[in-house]
N, C-alpha and C positions, 0 to 999 in steps of 0.2 A: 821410740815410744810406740811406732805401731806393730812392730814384732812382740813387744811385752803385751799390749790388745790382744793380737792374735794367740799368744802362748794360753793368757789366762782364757780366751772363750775356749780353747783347744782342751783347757785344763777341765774348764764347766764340764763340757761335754764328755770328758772321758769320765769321769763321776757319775752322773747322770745318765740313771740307764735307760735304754730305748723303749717303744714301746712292748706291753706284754714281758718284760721282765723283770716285773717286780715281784717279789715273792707273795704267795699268797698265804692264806690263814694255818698257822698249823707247818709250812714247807719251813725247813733248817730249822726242827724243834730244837737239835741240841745245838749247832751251831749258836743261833741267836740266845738262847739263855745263856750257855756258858758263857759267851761272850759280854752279855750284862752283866755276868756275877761278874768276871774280872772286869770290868769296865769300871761295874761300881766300886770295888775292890782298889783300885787303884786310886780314885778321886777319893775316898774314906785314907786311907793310908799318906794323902798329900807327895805320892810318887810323881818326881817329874814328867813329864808325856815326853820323853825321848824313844827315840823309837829302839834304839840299843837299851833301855831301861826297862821299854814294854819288854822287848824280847826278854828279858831276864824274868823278870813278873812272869812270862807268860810261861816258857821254861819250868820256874819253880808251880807254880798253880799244876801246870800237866803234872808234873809229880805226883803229888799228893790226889788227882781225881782218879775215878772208877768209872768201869762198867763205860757209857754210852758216850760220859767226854774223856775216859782214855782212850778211845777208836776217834774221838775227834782231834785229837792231839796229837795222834799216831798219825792222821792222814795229815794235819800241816807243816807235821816234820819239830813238834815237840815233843817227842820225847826219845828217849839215849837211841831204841831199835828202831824207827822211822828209817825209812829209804828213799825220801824225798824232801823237800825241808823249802816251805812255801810258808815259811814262819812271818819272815816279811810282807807279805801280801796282809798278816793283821796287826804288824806292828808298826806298819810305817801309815795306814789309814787312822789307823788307832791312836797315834803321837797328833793326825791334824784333828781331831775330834769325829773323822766321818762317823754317821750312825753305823749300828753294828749289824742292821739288816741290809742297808747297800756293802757290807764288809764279806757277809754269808751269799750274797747275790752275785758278788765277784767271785768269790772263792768258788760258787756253783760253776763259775765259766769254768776255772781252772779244773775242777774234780768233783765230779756229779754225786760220787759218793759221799762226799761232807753233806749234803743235804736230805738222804736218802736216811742217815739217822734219824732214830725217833726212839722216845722213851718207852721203859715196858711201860705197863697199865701197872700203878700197884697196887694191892692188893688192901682191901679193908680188915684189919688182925681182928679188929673188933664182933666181925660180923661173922666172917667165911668158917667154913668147916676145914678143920683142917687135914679131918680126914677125907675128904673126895679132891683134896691136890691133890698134884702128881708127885712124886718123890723129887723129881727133877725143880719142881716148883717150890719144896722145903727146903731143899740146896741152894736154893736162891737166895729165899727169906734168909735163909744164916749166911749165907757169902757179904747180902748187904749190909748184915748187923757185923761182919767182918770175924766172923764165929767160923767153928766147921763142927763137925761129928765125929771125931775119932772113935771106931768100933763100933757105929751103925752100921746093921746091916738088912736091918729092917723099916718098913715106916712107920712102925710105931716106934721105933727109936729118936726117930726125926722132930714124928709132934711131940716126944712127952721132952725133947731138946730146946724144938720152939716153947713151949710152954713153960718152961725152969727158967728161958732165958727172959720170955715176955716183957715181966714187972721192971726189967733192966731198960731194955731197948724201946720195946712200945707201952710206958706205962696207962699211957687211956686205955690203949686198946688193951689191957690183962684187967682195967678196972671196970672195965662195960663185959668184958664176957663172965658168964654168969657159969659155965664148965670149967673153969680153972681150980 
C-alpha cells in the first residue's frame, strides 16, 4: 500500500512541471493547436484513447497535414521520412487525457525545435496588393490553395493566377476586392 502512495505522488510529480516551465503565451503555436485539432478530432469521431489507436490517428492526421504541422510530425517521428520517432511521448499522454500544453512542454524537454514552430502570418486577399508581394510570396499563396503555375515566368503571371483562382479558394476575399 505505501509503495502504490509513493508510485502515484512520483507519478503527480513527473506531470507536473517545475517551476518556470510552463509554456508561455504564443510558445509551441503549432505544437499546441495541432494537437487540439487532433485531440478534438478524436473525441468528435468516438475513437478509443488507446495509445496504439492514438498512434494510428496520429499517423494518418500527419499524412494529410502541410506546411508547419508536417515539420511537426516530421520532428515526433510521424511520418514515413522522420529519423527519430517520439510518436509515444503524445500517444501514451494523450490515451490518459493529459492536457496538450503539459504534452508540447514535455516534448520541449525532448526537442527544443517542436516549439520553435510558428505559423506564417497570412496574408489578407482581400486587402494586399498583390503586386508589391514578392514572387516567392505568390508561390506560397498557390502552394496553400495546393495549386502551382505551370509556365510562369513572370509576376504577372502569378497575380493574374492568383486572381483566376480567387473566386475558387478565397471567395470573400475576390467579393470585397474591387480590381478583380
Amino acid at each position: 500500500m505505501l509503495r502504490l502512495a509513493g508510485f502515484s505522488v512520483a507519478l503527480a510529480l513527473a506531470l507536473l512541471p517545475g517551476g518556470g516551465e510552463a509554456l508561455k503565451e504564443g510558445e509551441c503555436e503549432v505544437c499546441v493547436s495541432f494537437l487540439e485539432k487532433f485531440h478534438q478530432s478524436l473525441k468528435d469521431g468516438g475513437s478509443s484513447f488507446s495509445s496504439a489507436d492514438i498512434e494510428k490517428a496520429l499517423t494518418k492526421s500527419c499524412s494529410e497535414a502541410k506546411g508547419k504541422e508536417n515539420r511537426f510530425c516530421y520532428y515526433i517521428g510521424a511520418t514515413s521520412d522522420a529519423a527519430t520517432k517520439i510518436i509515444n511521448e503524445v500517444s501514451k499522454p494523450l490515451s490518459y487525457h493529459v492536457p496538450v500544453e503539459k504534452i508540447c512542454e514535455k516534448l520541449k524537454k525532448k526537442d527544443s525545435q517542436i516549439c520553435e514552430l510558428k505559423y506564417d502570418k497570412q496574408l489578407d486577399l482581400s486587402t494586399v496588393d498583390l503586386k508589391k508581394l514578392k514572387v516567392k510570396d505568390l508561390k506560397k499563396i498557390l502552394e496553400e490553395w495546393g495549386e502551382s503555375c505551370k509556365g510562369c515566368a513572370e509576376k504577372s503571371d502569378f497575380i493574374r493566377k492568383i486572381t483566376e483562382l480567387m473566386p475558387k479558394y478565397a471567395p470573400a476575399a475576390a467579393g470585397a476586392r474591387t480590381d478583380l
